[in-house]
N, C-alpha and C positions, 0 to 999 in steps of 0.2 A: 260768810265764813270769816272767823276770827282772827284777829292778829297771830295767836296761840296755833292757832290747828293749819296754818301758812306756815309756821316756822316750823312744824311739826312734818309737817311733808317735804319740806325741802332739805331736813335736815335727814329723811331717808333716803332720799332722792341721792344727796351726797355720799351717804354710806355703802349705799350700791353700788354707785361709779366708785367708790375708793376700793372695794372687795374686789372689782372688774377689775381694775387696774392690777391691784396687786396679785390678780391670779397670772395677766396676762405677761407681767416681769416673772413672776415665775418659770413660764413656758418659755420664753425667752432665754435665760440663764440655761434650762436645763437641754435647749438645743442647740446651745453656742458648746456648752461642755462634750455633750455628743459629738457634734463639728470638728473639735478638737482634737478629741481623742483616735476619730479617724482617720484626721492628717496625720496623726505622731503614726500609727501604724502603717500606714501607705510607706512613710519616710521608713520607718524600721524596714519593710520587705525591698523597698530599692536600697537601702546598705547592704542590706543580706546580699540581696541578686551580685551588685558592684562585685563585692568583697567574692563572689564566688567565682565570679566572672575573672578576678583579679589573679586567687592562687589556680585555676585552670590556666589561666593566660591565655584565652579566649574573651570575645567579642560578643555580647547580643546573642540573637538569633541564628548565626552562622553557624557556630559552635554544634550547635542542638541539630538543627540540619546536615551538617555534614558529619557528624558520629553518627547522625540516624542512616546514613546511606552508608556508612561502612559498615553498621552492623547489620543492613539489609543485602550487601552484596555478601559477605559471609566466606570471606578468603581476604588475603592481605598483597600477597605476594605469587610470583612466579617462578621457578629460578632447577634448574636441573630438571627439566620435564617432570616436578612437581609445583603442581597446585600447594601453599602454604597457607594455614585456618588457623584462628584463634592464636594470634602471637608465637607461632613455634611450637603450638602443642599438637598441633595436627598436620599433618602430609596426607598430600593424596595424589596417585598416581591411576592414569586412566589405559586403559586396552581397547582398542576400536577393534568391533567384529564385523564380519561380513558375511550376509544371510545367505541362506541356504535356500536354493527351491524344495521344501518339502516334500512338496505335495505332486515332484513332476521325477521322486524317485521312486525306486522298483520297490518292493517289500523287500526286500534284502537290505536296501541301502537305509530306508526306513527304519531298519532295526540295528544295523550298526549306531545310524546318528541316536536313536534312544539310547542304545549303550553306553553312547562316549558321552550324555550328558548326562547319564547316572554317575557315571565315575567321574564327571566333573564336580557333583552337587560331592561326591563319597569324600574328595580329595581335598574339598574346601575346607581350612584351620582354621578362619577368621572371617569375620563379617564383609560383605561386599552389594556393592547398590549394582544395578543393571537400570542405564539409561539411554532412553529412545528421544534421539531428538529428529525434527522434520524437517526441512529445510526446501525452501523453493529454488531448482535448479537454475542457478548464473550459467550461462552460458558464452557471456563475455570473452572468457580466456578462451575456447575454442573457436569463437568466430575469429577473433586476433590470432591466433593458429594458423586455423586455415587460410585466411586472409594473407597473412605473410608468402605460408606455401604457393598459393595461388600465385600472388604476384612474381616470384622466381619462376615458377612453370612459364607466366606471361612471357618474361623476360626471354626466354629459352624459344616460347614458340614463335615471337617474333623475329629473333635470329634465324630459326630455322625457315620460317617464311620467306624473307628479305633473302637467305640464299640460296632456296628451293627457285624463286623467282629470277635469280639472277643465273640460274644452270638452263632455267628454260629459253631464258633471251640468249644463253652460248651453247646451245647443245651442239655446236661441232665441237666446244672444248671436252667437254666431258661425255662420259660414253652411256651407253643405253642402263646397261647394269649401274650404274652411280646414281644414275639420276631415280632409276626405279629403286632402288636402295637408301635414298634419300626424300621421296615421296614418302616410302613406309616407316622412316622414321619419325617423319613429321607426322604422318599420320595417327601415329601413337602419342606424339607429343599435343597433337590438337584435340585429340579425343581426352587427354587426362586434363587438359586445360577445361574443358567445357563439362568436364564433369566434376571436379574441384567447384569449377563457380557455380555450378547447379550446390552442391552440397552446401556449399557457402550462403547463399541465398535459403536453402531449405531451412538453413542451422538461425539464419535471423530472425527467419519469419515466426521458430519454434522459441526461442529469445522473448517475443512479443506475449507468450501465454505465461503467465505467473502461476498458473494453476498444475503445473509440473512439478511435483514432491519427491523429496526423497529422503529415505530413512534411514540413519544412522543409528547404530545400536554400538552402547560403550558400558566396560564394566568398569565401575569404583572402586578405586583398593583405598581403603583409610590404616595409617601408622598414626600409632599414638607414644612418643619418645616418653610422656607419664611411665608407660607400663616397666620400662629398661629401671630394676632393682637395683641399689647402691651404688648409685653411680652422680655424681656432678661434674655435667658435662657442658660445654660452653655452645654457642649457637654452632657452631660449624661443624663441633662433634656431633652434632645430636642430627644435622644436616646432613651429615656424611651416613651415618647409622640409619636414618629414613631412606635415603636414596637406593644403600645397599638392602635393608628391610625390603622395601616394596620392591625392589628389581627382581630381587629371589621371588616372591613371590608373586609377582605379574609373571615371569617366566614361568614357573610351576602352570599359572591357570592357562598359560597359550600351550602348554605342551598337551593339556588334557583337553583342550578345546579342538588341538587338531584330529583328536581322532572321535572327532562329531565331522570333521569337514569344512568347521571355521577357521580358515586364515583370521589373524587376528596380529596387530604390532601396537607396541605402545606409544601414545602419543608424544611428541617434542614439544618444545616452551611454544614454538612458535604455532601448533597445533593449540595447543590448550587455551591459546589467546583466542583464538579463530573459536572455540565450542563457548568459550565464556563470550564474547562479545555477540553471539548466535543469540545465546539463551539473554541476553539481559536487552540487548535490541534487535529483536523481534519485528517490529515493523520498517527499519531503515537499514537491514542488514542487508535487505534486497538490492537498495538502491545505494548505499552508501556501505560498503563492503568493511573488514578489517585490513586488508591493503593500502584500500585507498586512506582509511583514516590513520594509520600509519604514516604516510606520504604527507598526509595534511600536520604530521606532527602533534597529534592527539596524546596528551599523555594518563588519559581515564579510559578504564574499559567501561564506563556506564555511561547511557544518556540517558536525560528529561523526558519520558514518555511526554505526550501533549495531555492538555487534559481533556478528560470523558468527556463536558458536556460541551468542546470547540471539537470535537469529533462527531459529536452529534450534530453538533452545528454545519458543521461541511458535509456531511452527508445527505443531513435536509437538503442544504443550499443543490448539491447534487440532484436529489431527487425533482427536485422543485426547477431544476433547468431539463433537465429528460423532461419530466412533464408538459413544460411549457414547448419546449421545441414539438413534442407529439403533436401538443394540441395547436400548434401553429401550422406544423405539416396538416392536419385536417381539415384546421378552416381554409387557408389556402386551396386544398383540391374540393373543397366544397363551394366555393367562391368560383374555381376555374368551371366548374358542373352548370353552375347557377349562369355564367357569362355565356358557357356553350350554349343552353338551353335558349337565354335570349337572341342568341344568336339564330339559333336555327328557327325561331319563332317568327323573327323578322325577317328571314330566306322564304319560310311558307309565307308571309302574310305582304310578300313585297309588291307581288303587281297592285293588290291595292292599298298599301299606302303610296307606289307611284298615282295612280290614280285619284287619289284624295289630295297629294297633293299638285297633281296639275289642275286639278277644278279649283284649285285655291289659289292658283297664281292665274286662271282664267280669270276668278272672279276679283282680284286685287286690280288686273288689267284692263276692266270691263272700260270704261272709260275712253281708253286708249286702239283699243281692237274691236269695239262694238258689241252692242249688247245683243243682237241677233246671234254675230258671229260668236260671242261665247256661248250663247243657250244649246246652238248649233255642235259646238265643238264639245261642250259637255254631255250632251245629248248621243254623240258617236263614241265618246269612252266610257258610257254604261251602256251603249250595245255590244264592243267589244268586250267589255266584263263580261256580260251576257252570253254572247259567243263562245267566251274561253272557258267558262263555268258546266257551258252545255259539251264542249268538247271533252271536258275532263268526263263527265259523268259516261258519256258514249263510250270513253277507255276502261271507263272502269267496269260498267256493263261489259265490255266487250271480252274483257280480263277474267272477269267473273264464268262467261259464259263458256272461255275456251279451257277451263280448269273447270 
């Protein structure tokens, strides 16, 4: 190959690598500009956020969070035994009813309650929600009730004991009719003592079942201060005109209510706290009441449900401890089965492993006791085997034959 056709190939050889190159500053350039351009936007959407964050006067994520739980709880306020919604544009005032046994009335009375709640449905001007909430029975305040009670009755029936006892050590002081006149008081007194602490005790044990419901049944009244024509009225007017609105009209529905046979009263602030703190904590109202979270100083009616899948978690973890202690009580009495059984194996098979092993401590001893006298000695406890083997069977024949 020539000088000519060397400098020929190398001078393509160059041209190639110069095309590479210059494609690959291209790509370069044109993902640095890309690069760029998507920093400058990143940077535009945190100004924007900043600057929103800035005329709200709000924080981050906080902000976003806590508007989202005020417009999920969906009231604002409390304040003159109404419920207040949507900034002042809405009231609502509730009526608690109390059920009826239906189904344990005569047909007469049957037909009154249909009447009075046709002329209930007749009599209604305005829209109203009817809500049933359930509630697992606390029982708390009544065991602290009775509890108290109880202990004053204590108090009483030990005075009356300590003086009953002390007419019996002087009965020359006092005369026959006092002291039988103070037996039958005390008598009275001990019997309501011991029947208090039976109720007391009944009422704990009933405490202990969560599965005891109870249903409350409430009607919704909603005011809408919108609806009042030509009028600019300030918050307290428009609060005062709600108040009076729904009173009139919660009145009107408990007057036609009672002639169904529903007592019915409307609820107070401190009422309406206790149905909203029911309905939004649902699981910890059982145990952590609205009393108590008053007392602890709480100033939200809402809590943190936990989340779904650490509820699933704890319920595994539950399942999965029952299971294991089941299957622990099993092997356990499968285990004590197995230990009886060798037990009683070795009860049947004792004389001869006695036997087996005195020939084995004959024979360890042979030496020492003599080899005659062991053969000898061996020799007399498999005839007594022998013996005792033929005795059993003679019993058992004999067992056999008298049956």
């Amino acid at each position: 190959m020539g000088n000519d056709q060397i400098t020929n190939v190398l001078m393509v050889i160059l041209g190639v690598f110069i095309v590479v190159l210059v494609i690959l500053i291209a790509i370069y350039i044109m993902l640095a500009i890309k690069s760029k351009k998507r920093d400058k936007r990143i940077e535009n959407s945190e100004e924007e956020n900043l600057t929103t964050n800035k005329q709200t006067g709000t924080k981050g994520n906080t902000a976003l969070d806590t508007e989202s739980i005020l417009n999920f709880m969906e009231f604002e306020d409390i304040e003159d035994n109404m419920i207040v919604q949507k900034r002042g544009f809405k009231y609502l005032m509730v009526i608690e009813c109390q059920g009826v046994n239906y189904d344990l009335m005569s047909e007469v009375e049957k037909t009154g309650v249909e009447e009075g709640f046709i002329q209930f449905l007749n009599t209604l001007r305005h829209p109203v929600q009817i809500y049933v909430q359930t509630r697992s029975i606390n029982l708390e305040k009544s065991v602290q009730v009775y509890e108290d009670k109880v202990k004053a009755i204590e108090e009483k029936y030990i005075y009356m004991k300590n003086q009953y006892e002390t007419m019996l050590d002087n009965q020359s002081q006092y005369s026959k009719e006092d002291i039988e006149k103070h037996l039958f008081e005390f008598t009275k007194i001990k019997n309501l003592y011991e029947y208090g602490k039976d109720i007391t005790e009944d009422t704990k044990k009933m405490s202990l079942n969560k599965n005891i419901l109870n249903r409350l049944y409430y009607i919704i009244v909603p005011y809408y201060p919108a609806d009042v024509e030509n009028g600019e009225f300030d918050k307290g007017e428009l609060q005062n005109m709600a108040f009076s609105e729904l009173y009139t009209r919660c009145q009107s529905i408990m007057r036609t209510l009672t002639g169904c046979g529903i007592n019915s009263k409307i609820l107070s602030s401190m009422e309406l706290v206790e149905l909203l703190y029911m309905a939004y904590n649902r699981d910890g109202a059982e145990s952590f009441g609205v009393e108590r979270a008053l007392k602890a100083s709480f100033d939200q009616l809402y809590a943190t449900a936990p989340d779904v899948l650490e509820k699933k978690m704890a319920a595994l973890n539950n399942k999965i401890e029952e299971l294991a202690v089941e299957k622990a009580k099993t092997q356990v009495s499968q285990a004590k089965r197995e230990i009886e059984e060798e037990i009683k194996e070795k009860e049947e098979s004792m004389d001869e492993l006695v036997d087996l092993m005195a020939k084995m401590i004959l024979q360890h001893n042979k030496e020492y006791v003599g080899e005659e006298v062991v053969e000898k000695a061996i020799e007399n406890i498999e005839k007594e085997a022998k013996g005792e083997k033929s005795n059993v069977r003679k019993k058992t024949k004999t067992s056999r034959s008298e049956k």
